[in-house]
N, C-alpha and C positions, 0 to 999 in steps of 0.2 A: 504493500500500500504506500508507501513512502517514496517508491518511484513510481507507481501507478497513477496517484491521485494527483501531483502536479502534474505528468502529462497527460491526464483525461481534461483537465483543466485547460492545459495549454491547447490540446486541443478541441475545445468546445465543447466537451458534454455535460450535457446540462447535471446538478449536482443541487436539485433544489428539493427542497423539505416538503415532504406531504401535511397537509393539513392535519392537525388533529382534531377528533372529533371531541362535542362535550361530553362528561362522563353522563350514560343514563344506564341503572341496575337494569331494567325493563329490557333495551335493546340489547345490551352486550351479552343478559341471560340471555335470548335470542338466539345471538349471533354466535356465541360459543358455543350453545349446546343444541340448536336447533338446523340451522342452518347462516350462511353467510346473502343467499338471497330469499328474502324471503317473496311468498307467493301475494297478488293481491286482499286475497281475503285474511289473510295473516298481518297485512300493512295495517287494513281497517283497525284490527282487531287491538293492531300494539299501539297505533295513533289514538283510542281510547283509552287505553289502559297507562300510556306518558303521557294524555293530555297535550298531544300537538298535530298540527295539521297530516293529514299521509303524506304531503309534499316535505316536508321538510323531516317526515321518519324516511323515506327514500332517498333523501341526500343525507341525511346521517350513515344509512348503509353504505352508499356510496364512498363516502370519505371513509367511511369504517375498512371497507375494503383496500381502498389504495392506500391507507396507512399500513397497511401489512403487506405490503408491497416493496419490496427493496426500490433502491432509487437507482438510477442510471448510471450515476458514480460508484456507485456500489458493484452493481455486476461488469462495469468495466474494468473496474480491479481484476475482480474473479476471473475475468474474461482472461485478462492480461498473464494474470499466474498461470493459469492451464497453457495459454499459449506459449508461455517460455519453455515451463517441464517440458509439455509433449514436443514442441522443435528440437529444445537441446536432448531430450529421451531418445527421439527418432533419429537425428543427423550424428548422436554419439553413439549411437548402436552399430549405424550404416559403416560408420568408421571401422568398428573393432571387427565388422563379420563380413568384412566387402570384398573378402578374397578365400571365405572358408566354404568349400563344399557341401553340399546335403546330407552326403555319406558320410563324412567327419561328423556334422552335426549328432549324427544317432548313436552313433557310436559309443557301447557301454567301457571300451580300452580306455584306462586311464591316461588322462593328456594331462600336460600342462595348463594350469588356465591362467593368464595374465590377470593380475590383479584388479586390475582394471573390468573384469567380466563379473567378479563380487560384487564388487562396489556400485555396479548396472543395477544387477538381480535385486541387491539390496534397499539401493535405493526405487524401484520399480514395487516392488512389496510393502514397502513402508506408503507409496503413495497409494497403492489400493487399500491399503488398511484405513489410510488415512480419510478415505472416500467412505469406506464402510462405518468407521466413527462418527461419520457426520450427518450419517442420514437420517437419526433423529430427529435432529436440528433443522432439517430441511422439511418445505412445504410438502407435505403429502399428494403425491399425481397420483394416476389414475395405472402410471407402469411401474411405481412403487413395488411390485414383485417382480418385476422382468429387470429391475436394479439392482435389489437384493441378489438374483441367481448371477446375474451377468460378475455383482463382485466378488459374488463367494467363486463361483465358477475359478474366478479368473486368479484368486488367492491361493488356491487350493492347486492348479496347474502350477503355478510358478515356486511355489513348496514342492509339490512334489517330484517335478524337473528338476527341481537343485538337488533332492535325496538320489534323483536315480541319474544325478550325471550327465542332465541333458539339458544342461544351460545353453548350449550355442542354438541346439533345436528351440527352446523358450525363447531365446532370444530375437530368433526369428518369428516365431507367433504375435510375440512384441509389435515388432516393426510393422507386422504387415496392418497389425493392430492403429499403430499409431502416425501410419501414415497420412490419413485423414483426420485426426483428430485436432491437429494443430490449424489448420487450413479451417474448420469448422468456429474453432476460437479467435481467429484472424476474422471471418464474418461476425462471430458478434461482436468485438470492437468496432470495426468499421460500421457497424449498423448503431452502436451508439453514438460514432464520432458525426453519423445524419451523412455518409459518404454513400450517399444510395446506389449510385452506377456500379461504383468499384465494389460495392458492397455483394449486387446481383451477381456480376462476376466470378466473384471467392467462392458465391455460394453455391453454385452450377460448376466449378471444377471442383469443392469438397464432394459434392454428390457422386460426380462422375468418379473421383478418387475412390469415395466410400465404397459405393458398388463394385467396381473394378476388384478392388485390394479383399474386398470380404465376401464374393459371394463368386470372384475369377481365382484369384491367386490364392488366397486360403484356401479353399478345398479342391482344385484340381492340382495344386502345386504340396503345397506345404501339408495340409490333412493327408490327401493320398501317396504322400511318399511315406508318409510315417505308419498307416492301415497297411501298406505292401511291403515294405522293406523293413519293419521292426519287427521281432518273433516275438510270441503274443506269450506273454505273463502278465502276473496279478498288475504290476506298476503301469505296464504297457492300455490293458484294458482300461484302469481308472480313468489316464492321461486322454484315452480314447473316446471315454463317456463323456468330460467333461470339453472337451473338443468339439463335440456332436453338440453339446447344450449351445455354446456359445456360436456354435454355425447356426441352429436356431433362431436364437436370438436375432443374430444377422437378417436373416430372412425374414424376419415380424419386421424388423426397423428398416429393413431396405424396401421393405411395400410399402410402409407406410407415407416414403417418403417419394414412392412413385406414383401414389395414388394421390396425394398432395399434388405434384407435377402437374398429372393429367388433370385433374380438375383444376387447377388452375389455368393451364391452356384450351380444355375443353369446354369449359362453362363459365372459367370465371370466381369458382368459390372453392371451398375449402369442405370437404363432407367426411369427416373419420371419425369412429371410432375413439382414438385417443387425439385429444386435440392436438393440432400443430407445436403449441405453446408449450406440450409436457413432453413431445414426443424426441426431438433431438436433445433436450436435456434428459436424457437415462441415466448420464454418469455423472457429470456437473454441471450442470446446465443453471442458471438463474430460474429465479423464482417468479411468477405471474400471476397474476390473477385468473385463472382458467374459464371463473365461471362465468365472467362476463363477455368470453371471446368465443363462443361456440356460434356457429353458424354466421358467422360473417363474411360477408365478400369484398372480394378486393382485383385491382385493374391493373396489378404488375406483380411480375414476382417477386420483387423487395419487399412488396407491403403483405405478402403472406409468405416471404421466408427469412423475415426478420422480427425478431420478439419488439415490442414496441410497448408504452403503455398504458393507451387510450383505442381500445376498440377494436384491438386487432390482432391476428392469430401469427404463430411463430413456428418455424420450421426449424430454425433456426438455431432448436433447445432441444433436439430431439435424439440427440447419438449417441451413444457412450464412444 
């Protein structure tokens, strides 16, 4: 935050305060325990029970809501830290493995490993942990379990590839992982800094990345050299199930973000399942109002593959 927040500042993103709402027992009972919008006959019902207009218990929900709303400054920090890890994760891995073989990689023969391939592993484990410690604290979506699997998943391979000696192979699971992630982080800065063009841009080559990298090169390359070419014991089959989960996974969030596409070129709007706004945030994504962005349309792909927030859905939060 300390180099983030001066250059979100420097450049333009806006860093302003939500209103707070007045304190009322009646609404926030509501709003905590009941729902965060409520229904019209529910508005009548609380504008009786506080004694004030339904117009103005409507705009208490309203601010109530965007007050639990991070600000724009906020998720560009967050933005900004995921986009250093995953660059320097990605372009420090390509380094250490940009000349080692497939077949080295499986390989249960004891190698030398440069110290330097710990200190990856290590720090790669501590940053999913570190995903996994925080999902309390984060706003509850709707893929709230497809996060949970995707980070145990992904704890659980990278443990148990160090036990069985197959860090260069992890390593590469890594990369192909993190190739698009950084590119995905680079779109939401730019969509905070208001740089709409460059913004569409980033977000149409992460796509093309994404899919490419997760659903081309992980399972015809890297999955199926390791199903053919490793002989099948207990360690082998684990690595294998948990492989299978997170190619899953893939396949939920690479639709989701094709069917997004198409409807936005086909019609115009946005029709899914889980909304835009929660869908490329699986792993870190900022936080949004969800419930006010469902079924809204929009006239360009920036303005539904950028989280925004006033009235408009986000593609742009949806990847791990």
């Amino acid at each position: 935050p300390r180099l983030a927040l001066p250059l979100g500042r420097r450049l333009g993103v806006s860093d302003k305060r939500r209103p707070k709402v007045q304190p009322n027992a009646t609404l926030e009972g509501f709003y905590v325990l009941l729902g965060r919008t409520p229904k019209k006959g529910d508005l009548v019902s609380l504008a009786k029970q506080s004694d004030l207009p339904v117009k103005e218990v409507e705009t208490w929900f309203r601010h109530r809501r965007a007050q639990d709303r991070p600000r724009l400054m906020k998720k560009f920090c967050e933005a900004s830290w995921r986009f250093t890890f995953y660059f320097t994760s990605f372009f420090s891995g390509l380094g250490l493995l940009y000349d080692v073989r497939m077949s080295r990689c499986l390989s249960l023969v004891s190698q030398p490993l440069p110290s330097a391939l710990d200190w990856f592993y290590l720090l790669e484990l501590s940053f999913y942990c570190s995903l996994v410690a925080t999902l309390p604290f984060d706003v509850k979506r709707k893929d709230f379990k497809e996060q949970i699997i995707h980070h145990i998943a992904t704890i659980t391979l990278i443990f148990v590839s160090y036990c069985a000696n197959l860090i260069r192979f992890g390593m590469i699971v890594m990369l192909v992982h993190d190739a698009s992630d950084y590119i995905l982080e680079l779109a939401k800065m730019l969509h905070y800094m208001k740089w709409k063009r460059v913004c569409e841009a980033v977000f149409i080559v992460f796509a093309v990345v994404f899919i490419i990298s997760r659903l081309v090169i992980f399972p015809l390359t890297t999955y199926y050299y390791f199903v053919t070419k490793f002989q099948l014991f207990l360690i082998s089959c684990l690595i294998n199930t948990f492989l299978l989960i997170l190619q899953l996974l893939h396949i939920f969030w690479s639709y989701l973000i094709i069917q997004m596409i198409f409807s936005v070129i086909l019609c115009g709007t946005v029709r899914s399942r889980v909304t835009p706004a929660e869908l490329l945030n699986s792993c870190v994504g900022s936080c949004v109002d969800t419930s006010a962005h469902r079924d809204q349309s929009s006239s360009s792909l920036v303005d539904v593959a950028v989280a925004v927030n006033e009235n408009r859905t986000s593609p742009l939060q949806y990847i791990p």
